[in-house]
C-alpha positions as CSV (number, residue, x, y, z in Angstrom):
1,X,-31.5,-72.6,15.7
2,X,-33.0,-73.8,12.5
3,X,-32.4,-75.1,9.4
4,X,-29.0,-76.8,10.3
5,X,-29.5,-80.3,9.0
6,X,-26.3,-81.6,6.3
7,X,-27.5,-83.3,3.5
8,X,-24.8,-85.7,2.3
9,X,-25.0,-87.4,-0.8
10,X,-27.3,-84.9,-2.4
11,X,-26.1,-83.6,-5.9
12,X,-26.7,-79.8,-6.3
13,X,-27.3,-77.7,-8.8
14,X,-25.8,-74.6,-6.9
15,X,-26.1,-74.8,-2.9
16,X,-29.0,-75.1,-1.4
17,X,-30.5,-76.0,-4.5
18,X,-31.6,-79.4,-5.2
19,X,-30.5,-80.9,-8.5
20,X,-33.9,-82.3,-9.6
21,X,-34.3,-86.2,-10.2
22,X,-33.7,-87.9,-13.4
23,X,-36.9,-88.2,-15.6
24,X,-38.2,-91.3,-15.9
25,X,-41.6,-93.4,-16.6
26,X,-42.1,-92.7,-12.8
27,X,-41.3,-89.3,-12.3
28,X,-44.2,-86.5,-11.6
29,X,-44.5,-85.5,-15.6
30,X,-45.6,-81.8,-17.4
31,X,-47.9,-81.8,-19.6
32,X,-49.6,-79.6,-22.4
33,X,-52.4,-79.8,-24.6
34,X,-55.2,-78.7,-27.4
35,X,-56.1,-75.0,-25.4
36,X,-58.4,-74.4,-28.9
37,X,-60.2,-77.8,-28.0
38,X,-60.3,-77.7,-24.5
39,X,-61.6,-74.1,-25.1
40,X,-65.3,-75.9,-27.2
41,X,-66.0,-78.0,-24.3
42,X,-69.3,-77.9,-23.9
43,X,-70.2,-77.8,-20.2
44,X,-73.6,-77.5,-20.7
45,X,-75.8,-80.4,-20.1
46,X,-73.6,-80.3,-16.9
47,X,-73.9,-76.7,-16.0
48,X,-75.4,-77.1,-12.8
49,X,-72.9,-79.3,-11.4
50,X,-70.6,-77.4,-13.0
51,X,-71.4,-73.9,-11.3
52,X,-71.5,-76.1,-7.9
53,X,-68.1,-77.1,-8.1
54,X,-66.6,-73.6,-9.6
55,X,-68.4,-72.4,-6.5
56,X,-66.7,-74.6,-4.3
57,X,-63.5,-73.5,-5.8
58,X,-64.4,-69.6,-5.3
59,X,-65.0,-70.7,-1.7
60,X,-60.8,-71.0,-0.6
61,X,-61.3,-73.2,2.3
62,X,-57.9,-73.4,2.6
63,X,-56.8,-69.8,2.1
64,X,-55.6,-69.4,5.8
65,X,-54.4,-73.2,6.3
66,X,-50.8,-73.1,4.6
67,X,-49.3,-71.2,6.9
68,X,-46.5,-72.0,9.1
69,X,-46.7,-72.7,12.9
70,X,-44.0,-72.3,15.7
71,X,-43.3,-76.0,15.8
72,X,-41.7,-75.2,11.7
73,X,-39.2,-73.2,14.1
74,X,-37.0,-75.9,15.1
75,X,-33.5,-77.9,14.3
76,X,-34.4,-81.4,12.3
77,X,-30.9,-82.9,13.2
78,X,-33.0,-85.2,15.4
79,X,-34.1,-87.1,12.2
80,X,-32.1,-89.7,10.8
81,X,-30.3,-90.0,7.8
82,X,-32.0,-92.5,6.3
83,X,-35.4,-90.9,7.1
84,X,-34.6,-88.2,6.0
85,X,-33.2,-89.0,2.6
86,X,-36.8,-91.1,1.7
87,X,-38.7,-87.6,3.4
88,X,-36.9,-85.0,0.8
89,X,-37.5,-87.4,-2.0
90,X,-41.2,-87.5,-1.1
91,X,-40.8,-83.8,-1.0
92,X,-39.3,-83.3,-4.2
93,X,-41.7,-85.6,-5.9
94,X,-44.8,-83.7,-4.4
95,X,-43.6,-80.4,-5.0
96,X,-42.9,-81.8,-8.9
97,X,-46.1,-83.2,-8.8
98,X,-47.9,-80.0,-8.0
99,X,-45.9,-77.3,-9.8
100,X,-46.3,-79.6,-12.8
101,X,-50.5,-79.2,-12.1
102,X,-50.0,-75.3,-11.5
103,X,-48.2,-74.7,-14.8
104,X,-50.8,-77.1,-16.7
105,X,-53.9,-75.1,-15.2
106,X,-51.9,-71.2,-15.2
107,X,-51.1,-72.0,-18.8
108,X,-55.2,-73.4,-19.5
109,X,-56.2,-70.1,-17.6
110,X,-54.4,-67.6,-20.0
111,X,-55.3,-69.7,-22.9
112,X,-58.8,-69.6,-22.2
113,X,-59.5,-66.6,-21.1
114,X,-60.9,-64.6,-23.9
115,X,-62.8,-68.0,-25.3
116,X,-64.0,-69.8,-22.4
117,X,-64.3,-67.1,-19.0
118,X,-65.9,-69.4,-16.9
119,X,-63.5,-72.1,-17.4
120,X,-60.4,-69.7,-17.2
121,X,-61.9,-68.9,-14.1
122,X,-61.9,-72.3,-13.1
123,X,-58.3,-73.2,-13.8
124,X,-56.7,-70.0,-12.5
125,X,-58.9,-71.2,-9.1
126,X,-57.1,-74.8,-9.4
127,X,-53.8,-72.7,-10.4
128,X,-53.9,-71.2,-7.0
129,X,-54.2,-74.4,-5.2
130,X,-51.5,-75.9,-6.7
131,X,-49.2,-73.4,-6.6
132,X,-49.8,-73.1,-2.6
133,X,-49.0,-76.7,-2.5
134,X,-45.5,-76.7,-4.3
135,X,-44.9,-73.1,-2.2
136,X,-45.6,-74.7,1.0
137,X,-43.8,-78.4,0.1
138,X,-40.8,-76.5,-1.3
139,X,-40.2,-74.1,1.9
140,X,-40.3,-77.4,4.2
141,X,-37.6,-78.8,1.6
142,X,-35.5,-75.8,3.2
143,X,-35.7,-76.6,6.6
144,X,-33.5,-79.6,5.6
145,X,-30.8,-77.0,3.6
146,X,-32.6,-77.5,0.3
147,X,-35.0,-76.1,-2.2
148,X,-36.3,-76.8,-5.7
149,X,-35.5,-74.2,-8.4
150,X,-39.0,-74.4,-10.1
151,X,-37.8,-71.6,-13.3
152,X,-35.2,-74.2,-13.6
153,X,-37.8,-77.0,-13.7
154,X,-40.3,-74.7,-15.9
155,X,-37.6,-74.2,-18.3
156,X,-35.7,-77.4,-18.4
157,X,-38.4,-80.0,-18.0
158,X,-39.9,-82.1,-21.2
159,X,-43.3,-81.2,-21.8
160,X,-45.7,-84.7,-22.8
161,X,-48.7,-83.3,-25.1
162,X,-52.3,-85.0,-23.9
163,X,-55.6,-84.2,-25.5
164,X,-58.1,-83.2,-23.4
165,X,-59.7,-86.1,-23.3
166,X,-56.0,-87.5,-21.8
167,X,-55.5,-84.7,-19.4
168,X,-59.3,-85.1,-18.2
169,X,-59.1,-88.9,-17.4
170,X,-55.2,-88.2,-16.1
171,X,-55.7,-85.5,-13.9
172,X,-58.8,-87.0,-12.3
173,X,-57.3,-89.6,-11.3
174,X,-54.0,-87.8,-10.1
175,X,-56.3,-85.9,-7.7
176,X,-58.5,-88.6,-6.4
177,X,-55.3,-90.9,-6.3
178,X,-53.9,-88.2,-4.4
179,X,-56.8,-87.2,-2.3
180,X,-56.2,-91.2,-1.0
181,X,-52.5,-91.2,-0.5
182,X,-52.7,-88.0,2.0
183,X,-55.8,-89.2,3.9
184,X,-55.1,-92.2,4.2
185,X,-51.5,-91.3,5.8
186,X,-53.0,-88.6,8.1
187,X,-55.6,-90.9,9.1
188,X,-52.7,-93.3,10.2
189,X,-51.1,-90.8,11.8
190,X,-53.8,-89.7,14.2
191,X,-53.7,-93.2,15.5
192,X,-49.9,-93.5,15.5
193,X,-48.8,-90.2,16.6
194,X,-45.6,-91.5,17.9
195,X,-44.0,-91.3,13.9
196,X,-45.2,-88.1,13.1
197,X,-42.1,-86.9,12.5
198,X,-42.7,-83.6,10.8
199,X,-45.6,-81.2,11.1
200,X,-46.1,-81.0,7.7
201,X,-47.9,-84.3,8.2
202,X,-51.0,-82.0,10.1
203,X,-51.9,-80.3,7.2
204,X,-52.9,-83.4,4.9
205,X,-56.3,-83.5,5.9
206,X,-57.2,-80.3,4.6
207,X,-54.9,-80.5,2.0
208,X,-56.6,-84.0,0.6
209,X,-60.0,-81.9,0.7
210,X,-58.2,-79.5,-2.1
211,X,-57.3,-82.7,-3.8
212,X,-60.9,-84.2,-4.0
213,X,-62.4,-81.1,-4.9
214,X,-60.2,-80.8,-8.2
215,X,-61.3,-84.4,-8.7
216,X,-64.5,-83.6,-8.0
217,X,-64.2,-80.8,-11.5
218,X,-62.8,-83.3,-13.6
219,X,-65.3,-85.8,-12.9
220,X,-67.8,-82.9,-14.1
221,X,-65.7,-82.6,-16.9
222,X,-65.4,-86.0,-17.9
223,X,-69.6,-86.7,-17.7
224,X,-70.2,-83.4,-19.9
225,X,-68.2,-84.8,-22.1
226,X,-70.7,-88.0,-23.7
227,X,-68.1,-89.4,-25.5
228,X,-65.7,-90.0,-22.9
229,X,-68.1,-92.4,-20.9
230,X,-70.9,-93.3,-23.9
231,X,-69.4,-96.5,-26.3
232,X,-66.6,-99.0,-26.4
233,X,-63.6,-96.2,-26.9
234,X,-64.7,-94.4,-23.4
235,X,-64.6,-97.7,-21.7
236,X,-61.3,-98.5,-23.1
237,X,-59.6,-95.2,-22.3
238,X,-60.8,-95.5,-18.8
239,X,-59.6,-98.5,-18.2
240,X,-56.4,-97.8,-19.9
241,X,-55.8,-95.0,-17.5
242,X,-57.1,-96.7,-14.4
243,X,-54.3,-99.2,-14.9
244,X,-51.3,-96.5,-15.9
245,X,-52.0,-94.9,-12.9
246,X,-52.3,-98.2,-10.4
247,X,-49.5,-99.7,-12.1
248,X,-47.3,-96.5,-11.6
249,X,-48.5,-95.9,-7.8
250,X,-47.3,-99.4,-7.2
251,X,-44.1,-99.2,-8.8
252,X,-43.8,-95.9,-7.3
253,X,-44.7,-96.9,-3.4
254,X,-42.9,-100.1,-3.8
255,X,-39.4,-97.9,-4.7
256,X,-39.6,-95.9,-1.9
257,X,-41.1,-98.4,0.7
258,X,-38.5,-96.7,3.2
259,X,-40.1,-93.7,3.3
260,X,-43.6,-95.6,4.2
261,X,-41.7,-97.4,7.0
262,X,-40.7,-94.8,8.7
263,X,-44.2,-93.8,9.1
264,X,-45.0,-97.1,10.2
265,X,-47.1,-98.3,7.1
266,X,-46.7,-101.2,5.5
267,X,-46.3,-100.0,1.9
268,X,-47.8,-103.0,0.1
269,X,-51.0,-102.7,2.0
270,X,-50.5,-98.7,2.0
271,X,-50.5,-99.6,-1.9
272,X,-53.3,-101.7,-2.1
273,X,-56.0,-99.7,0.2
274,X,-55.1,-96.5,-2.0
275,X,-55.5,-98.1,-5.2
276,X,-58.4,-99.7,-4.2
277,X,-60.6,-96.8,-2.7
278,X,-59.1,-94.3,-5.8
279,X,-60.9,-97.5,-7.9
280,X,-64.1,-97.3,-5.9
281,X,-64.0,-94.1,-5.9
282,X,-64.1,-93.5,-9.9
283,X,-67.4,-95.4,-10.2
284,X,-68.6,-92.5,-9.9
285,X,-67.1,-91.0,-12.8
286,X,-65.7,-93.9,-15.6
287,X,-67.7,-96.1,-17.4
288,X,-66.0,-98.7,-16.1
289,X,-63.4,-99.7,-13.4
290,X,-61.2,-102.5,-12.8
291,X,-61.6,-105.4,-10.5
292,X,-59.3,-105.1,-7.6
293,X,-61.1,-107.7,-6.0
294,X,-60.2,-110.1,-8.8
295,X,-57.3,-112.8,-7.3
296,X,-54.7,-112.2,-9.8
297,X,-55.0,-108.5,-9.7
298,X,-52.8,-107.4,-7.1
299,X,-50.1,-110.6,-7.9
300,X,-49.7,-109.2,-11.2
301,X,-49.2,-105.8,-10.3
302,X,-46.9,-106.5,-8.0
303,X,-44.9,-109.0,-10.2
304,X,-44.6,-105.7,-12.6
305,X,-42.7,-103.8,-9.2
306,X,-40.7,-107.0,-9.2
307,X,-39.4,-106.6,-12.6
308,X,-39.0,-102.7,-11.8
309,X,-36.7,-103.6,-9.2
310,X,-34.5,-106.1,-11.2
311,X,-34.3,-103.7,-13.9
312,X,-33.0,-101.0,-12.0
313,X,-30.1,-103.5,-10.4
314,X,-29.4,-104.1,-14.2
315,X,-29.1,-100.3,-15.2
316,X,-27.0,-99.9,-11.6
317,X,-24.1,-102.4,-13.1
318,X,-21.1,-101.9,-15.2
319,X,-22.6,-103.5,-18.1
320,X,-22.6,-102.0,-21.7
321,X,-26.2,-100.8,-23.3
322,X,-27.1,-104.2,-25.3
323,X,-26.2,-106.6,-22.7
324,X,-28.6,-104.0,-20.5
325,X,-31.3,-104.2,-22.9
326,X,-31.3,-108.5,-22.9
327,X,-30.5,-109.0,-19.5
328,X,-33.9,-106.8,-18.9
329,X,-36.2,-108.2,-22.1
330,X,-37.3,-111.1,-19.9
331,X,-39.0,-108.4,-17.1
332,X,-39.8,-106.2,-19.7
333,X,-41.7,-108.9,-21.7
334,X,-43.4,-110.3,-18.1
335,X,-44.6,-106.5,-17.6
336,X,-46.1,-106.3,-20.2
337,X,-48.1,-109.9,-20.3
338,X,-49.0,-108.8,-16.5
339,X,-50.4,-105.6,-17.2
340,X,-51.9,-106.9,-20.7
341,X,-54.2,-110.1,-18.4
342,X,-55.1,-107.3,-15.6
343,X,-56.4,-104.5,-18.7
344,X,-58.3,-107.6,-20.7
345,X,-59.9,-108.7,-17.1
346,X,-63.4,-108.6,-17.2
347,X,-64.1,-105.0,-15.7
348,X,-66.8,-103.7,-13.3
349,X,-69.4,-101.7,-15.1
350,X,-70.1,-98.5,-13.5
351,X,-72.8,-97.5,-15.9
352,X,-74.8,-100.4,-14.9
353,X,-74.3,-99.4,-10.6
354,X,-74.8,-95.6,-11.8
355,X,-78.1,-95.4,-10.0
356,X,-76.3,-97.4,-7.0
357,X,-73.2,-95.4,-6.9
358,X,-73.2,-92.1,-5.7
């Protein structure tokens, strides 16, 4: 038998249907954006690079990997409740996460197609990875009596507008970030096998490579683009971005440190390798990166998770909305000083390693 796990304390929308999580600051977010300027992007001081990644893209080395094995074909009673309940919220947030990234690139595609080929081409290609990714995420979701409805989410979901400078920065950091979190959990795995749970774990490695090669077409994006890593305003967007996205990872990984525990991670160091490789690892695109070597880095951005988590014990009580709002001004304010020092901390230049870097 299959498929025959109860899932208590989980609100539906109908049965079997998950009711999706509140939006917040942390939640996976959609996004659109300028099609008519993301359609002039001039690729072609980078159009060698360019065609290298569209033709890695073409290549589908993963056409033939999301498919289900015999060991899907199995009763998950076995898992505990409280494992199980951090494992469906990971799901639910990684199938968000990439349905949000197939709408954004379908959308680009259809938009660009009649302006830009090429780079229609090259977001129906990312389209098709993403979409596989929420497919695949959201049919393990079932095996635990649950499913997202993702019309419902298309339909029902606010949409945040980003130019294209925004979504280029943003997205290449989502899939490097990404790229990180997967690997460096399958890579933990392979030495722990004893809490690999679930087999969906044994597809992350190719999965990440999916991730890094969409980074790998912003990052072409983002250099063809001279504005975005030539001046002061590049090097301040970067870094802006750098920090929105540690700061949420931490935040994020701190929130749901059960779910890292019951794969035997530590989540504060799980936290801190990921956001320092995904910082290493945009040398090679930014202008400039943060220092995540710097002493007070790492204190303040966990003293921001502190506040998160004192602020959500507020917003859990009985209080009325003003009394809310005070009791959580102090952590508010002491978020924003923390993240304030870290973005004004002298920064690495990357321009200055780009011959070292590569």
């Amino acid at each position: 038998m299959v498929n025959t796990v109860q899932n208590p304390g989980t609100q539906e929308l109908r049965p079997g249907i998950k009711n999706p999580v509140k939006e917040t600051l942390l939640t996976p977010r959609f996004y659109t954006t300028d099609f008519e300027a993301m359609a002039n992007l001039d690729l072609s001081a980078y159009e060698e690079e360019f065609s290298a990644v569209l033709q890695e893209l073409r290549s589908d080395y993963n056409r033939h990997h999301f498919v289900r094995d015999e060991e899907f074909e199995q009763s998950w009673e076995q898992i505990d409740e409280r494992t199980r309940l951090a494992f469906v919220d990971f799901l639910e947030r990684s199938c968000t996460s990439e349905f949000s990234g197939f709408l954004l690139f379908k959308e680009l595609s259809r938009q660009l197609k009649d302006r830009n080929p090429v780079l229609a081409e090259a977001f129906h290609l990312l389209a098709r990875d993403e979409a596989r990714h929420a497919g695949f995420i959201n049919k393990a979701m079932s095996d635990f009596n649950l499913s997202l409805d993702l019309g419902y989410l298309t339909k029902n979901r606010t949409y945040t507008f980003f130019k294209p400078e925004w979504i280029i920065y943003a997205v290449y950091l989502s899939e490097k970030i990404g790229y990180w979190r997967y690997i460096t959990v399958f890579r933990h795995l392979e030495t722990h096998p004893e809490h690999q749970y679930y087999p969906l774990f044994r597809y992350f490695e190719s999965w990440c490579q999916d991730e890094n090669r969409h980074g790998d077409f912003f990052k072409v994006l983002l250099r063809s683009q001279p504005q975005m890593w030539q001046g002061w305003q590049g090097r301040l967007w970067a870094r802006f971005f750098l920090l929105t996205v540690f700061a949420t990872h931490t935040l994020t990984v701190d929130e749901r440190a059960d779910f890292y525990e019951t794969l035997g991670l530590d989540a504060k160091e799980y936290n801190r390798h990921v956001v320092r490789k995904t910082n290493e690892t945009s040398l090679r695109a930014f202008p400039e990166v943060l220092d995540t070597e710097h002493p007070e880095f790492f204190r303040r951005l966990e003293k921001c998770s502190e506040n998160n988590m004192k602020n959500q014990k507020i917003d859990a009580s009985n209080q009325p909305k003003w009394v809310k709002f005070l009791l959580k001004l102090p952590s508010n304010c002491s978020t924003l000083w923390n993240l304030f020092r870290i973005y004004i901390t002298k920064p690495i230049d990357a321009e200055a390693l780009r011959g070292e870097v590569h």
